[in-house]
Wavefront OBJ file of the C-alpha trace (Angstrom):
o trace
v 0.000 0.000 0.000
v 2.728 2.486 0.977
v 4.350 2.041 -3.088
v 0.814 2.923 -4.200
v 0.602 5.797 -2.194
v 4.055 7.042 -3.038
v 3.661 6.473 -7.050
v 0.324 8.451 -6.823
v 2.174 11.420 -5.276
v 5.256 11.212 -7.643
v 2.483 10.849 -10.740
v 0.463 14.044 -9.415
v 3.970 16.072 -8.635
v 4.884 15.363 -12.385
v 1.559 16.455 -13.918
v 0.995 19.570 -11.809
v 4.643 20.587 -12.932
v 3.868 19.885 -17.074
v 0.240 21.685 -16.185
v 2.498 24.747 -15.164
v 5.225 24.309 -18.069
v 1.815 23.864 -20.721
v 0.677 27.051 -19.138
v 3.600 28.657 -19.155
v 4.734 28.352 -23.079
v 0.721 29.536 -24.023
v 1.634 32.304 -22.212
v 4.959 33.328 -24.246
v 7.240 32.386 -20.887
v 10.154 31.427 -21.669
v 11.012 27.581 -19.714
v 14.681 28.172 -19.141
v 14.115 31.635 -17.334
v 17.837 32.620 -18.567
v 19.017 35.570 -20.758
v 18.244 34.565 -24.498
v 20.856 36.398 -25.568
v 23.647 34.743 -23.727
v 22.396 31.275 -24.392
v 24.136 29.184 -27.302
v 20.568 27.416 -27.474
v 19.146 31.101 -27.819
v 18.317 30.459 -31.648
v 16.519 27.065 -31.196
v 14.413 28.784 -29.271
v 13.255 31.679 -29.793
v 14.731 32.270 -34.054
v 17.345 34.736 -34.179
v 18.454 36.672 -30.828
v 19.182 40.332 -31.280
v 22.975 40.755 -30.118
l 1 2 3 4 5 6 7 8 9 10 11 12 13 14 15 16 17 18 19 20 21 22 23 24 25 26 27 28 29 30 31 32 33 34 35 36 37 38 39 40 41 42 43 44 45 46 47 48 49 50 51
């Protein structure tokens, strides 16, 4: 009973924190919560970073 218990609360830890990350990127948030602009992933992201 105790695994049952723990996998519930790992499996609703997990979807609250996608629920936030869905909600989040609908809402033009960047995920990372860097600087863009000093970020060598800065272009996969967002296009072209202004330098």
């Amino acid at each position: 009973m105790p695994t049952v218990i723990i996998a519930l609360g790992v499996a609703l830890v997990l979807f609250l924190a996608a629920r936030q990350l869905y909600k989040d990127k609908k809402k033009g948030k960047s995920l990372c919560g860097g600087k863009c602009s000093c970020c060598p992933n800065g272009c996969a992201c967002h296009g072209k970073v202004k330098k």
